[in-house]
N, C-alpha and C positions, 0 to 999 in steps of 0.2 A: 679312670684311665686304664690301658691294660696293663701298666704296674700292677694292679688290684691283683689283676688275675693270675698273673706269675708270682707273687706273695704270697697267693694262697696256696699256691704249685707247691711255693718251699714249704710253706708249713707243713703240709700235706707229708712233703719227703721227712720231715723233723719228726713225723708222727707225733707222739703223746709226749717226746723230753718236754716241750716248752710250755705244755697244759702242766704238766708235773711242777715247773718252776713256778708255776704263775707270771709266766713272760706275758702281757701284753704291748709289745711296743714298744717305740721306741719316740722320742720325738724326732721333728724336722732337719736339726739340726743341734750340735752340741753346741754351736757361736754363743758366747754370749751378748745379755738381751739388759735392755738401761729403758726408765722410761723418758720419752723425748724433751728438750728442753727446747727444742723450737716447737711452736705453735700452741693456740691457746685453744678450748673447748670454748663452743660458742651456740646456741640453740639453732639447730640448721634451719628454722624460717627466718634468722638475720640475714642468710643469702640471696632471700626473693627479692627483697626490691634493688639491689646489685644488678640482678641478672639484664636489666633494662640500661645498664650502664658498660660505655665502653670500656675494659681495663685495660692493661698498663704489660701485658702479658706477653711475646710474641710464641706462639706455640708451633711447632715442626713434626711432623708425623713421620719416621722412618720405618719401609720393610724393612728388616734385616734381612729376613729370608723368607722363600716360601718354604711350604711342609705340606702335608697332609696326612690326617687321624680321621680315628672310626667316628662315622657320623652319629651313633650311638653315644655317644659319647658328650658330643657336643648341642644335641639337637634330642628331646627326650619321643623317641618316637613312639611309644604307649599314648603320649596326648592326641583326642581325637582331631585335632586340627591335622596333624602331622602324619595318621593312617587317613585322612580324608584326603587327604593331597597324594598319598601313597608314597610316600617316603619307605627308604629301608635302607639298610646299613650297609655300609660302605666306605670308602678310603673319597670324604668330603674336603678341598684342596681350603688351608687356609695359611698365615701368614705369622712370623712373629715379629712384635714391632716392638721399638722404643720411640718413648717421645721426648721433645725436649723442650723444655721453658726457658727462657731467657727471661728473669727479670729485671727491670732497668736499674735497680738497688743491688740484690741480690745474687744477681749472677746467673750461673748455669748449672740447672738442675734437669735429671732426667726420671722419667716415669717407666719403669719394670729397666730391660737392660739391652732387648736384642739378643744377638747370637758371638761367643766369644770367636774372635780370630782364629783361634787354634780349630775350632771346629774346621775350619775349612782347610787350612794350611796344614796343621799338624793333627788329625783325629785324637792320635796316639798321648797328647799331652794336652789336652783340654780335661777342665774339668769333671765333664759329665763322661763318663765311662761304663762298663760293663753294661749289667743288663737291664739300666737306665736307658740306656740309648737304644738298645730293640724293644723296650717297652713300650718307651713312644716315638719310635721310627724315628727316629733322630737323622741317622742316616739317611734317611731322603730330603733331607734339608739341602736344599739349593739357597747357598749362603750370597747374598747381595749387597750389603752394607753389614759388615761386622764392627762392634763394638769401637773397639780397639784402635781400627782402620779411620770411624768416623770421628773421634776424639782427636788423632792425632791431626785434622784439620782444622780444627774450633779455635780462634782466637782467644778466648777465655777458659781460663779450667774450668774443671767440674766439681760445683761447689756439695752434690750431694743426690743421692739416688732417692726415689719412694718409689716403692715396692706396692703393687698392688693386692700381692701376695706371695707365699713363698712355693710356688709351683716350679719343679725345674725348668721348664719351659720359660718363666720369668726370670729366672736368676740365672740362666746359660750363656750370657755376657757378661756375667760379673767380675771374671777372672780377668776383664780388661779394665776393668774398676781401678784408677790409680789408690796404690795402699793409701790407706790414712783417710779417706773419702766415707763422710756418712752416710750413713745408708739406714732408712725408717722405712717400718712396717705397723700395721695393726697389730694390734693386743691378740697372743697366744697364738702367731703363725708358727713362732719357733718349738713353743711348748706342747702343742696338744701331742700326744701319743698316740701311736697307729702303727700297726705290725706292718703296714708296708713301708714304714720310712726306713725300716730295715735294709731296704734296697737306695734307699735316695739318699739318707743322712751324709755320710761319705760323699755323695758329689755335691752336696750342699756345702756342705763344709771345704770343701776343696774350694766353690766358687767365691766363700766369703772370708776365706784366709787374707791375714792383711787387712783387713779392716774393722773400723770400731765395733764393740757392741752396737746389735742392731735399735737403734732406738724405736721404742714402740709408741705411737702416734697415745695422748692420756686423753681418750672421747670419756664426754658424759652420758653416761647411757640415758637413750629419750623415751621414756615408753609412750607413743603412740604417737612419736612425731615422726617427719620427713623419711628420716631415715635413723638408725639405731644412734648415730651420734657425729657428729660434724666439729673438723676442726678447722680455725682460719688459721694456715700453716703460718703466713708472713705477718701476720696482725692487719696488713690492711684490703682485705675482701678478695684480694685477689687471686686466690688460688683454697681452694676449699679441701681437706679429706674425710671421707665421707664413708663412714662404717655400715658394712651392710653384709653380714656375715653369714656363712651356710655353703657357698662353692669351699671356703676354707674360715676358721673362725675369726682370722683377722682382715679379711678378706674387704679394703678399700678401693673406693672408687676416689677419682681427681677432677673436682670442676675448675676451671680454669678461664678468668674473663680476660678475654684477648682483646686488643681493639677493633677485633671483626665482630664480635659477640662472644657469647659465653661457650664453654666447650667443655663437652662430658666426655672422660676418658671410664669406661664402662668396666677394663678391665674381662675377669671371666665370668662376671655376672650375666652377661651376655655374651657367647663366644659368636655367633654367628647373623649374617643380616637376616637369611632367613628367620629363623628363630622367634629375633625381633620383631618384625616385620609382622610377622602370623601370632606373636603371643603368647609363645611356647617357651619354656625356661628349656636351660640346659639338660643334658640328659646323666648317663652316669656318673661324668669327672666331677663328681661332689663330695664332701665329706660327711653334710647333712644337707639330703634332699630335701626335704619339707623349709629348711631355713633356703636355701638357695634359690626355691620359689618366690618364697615372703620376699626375699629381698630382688628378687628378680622382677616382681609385681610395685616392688615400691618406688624401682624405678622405674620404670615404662608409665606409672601414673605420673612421675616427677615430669619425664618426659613429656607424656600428652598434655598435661597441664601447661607446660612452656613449650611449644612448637620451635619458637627460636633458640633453644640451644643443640647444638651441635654435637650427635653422638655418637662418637669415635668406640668400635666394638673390639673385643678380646683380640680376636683373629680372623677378621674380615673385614675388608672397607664394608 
């Protein structure tokens, strides 16, 4: 993201003090982190024969807002599919959304968060502030459904957030997040260390104030299955998290069997339908490239292998 690049600005102006300390970083946030007591680790081929089955789900896709970031960013345009097509970098218009699960048991759960109220209303007292927000153009957020605004029409509370990851872009609703509301992520979004969180921790922390430790989703790591590790959140098939790490290292996706069919919330594993579409993983906004591919390729094969499920992208219909 261009965080990266204004991070490396500040080091730059820090000169040699923080080589001297041996500073590398900082994490994502200082919140504290619990491991989750809902949902069980389950071998992610128990989902295949589900996926031919209606569930019990009813799923709702919200823009929050539109935005627009560098298509470098989002679309890795060194792959030759993407110089063959003659792509180049540029301000590529995409979307941030929240979704929402209703389960007939369970309640009302949301997947990432949307855009908080204040964004729009008040700039000045929203969580994400300074130079977070020209980092990733924040400010051109054309705010449409904010967090805050769409909760306070729901007949049912909100029984609990999953995070796809801990991307400010994802958690910039959170501050309409009623206190006391769980909120689960993959294993080590809060922990890993990185000299730009220097700039993010602070609004991170800002968004998840008032709320519990984030509980971290407890996958079993699969080696060489579906995907790195799947969990059945509710116990009964109906909502899947699904670890697939390298845009960030906790970094999940959400299958979700609705009674229309099955429905893949893809998160930043894919930000874009182009992308998609042509075969091309993401471009810079990764943590580790080479993993965000693997798992970029694990699902697009999840994908071509089942035609019928339904897949809902980062930041694009």
């Amino acid at each position: 993201m261009r965080t990266r690049s204004i991070v490396l600005s500040i080091a730059a102006a820090l000169g040699g003090a923080l080589a001297v300390t041996g500073f590398v970083g900082c994490a994502a946030t200082s919140h504290g982190v619990q491991p989750s007591a809902l949902g069980k680790a389950r071998p992610s081929s128990e989902l295949l024969p589900l996926l031919a089955q209606p569930g019990p789900v009813e799923l709702e896709t919200v823009v929050s807002s539109d935005w627009a970031v560098e298509r470098g960013g989002l679309i890795n345009l060194d792959h030759p599919t993407a110089k063959a097509a003659g792509l180049v970098d540029g301000a590529e218009p995409a979307q941030v959304f929240f979704h929402a699960l209703r389960h007939p048991d369970r309640g009302l759960f949301i997947v990432d968060t949307g855009v908080e109220t204040a964004m729009r209303d008040a700039p000045e007292k929203a969580a994400m502030q300074g130079l977070i927000v020209s980092a990733m153009n924040m400010g051109s957020m054309k705010v449409h459904a904010p967090l805050g605004e769409w909760l306070a029409k729901q007949q049912q509370p909100l029984a609990g957030v999953f995070l796809t990851h801990l991307h400010p872009d994802h958690v910039t609703g959170m501050a309409d997040v009623p206190a006391g509301t769980p909120v689960y992520s993959g294993p080590g979004e809060a922990s890993e260390r990185a000299f730009m969180n220097l700039v993010v921790q602070a609004n991170v922390d800002r968004a998840l104030a008032g709320k519990p430790p984030l509980s971290e989703w407890t996958y079993a790591r699969e080696d060489g299955g579906l995907f790195d590790g799947a969990v059945d959140i509710f116990g009964d098939g109906s909502v899947w998290a699904l670890w697939l790490p390298g845009h960030t290292p906790g970094t999940t996706a959400y299958l979700v069997r609705t009674p229309k069919g099955p429905v893949l919330l893809a998160g930043d594993i894919s930000h874009t339908r182009w992308g998609w579409e042509h075969d091309v993983e993401p471009g810079s906004y990764n943590n580790d490239a080479d993993g965000a591919t693997v798992s970029f390729q694990k699902l697009r094969a999840f994908a071509k292998a089942h035609p019928k499920v339904e897949v809902r992208l980062g930041h694009q219909h």
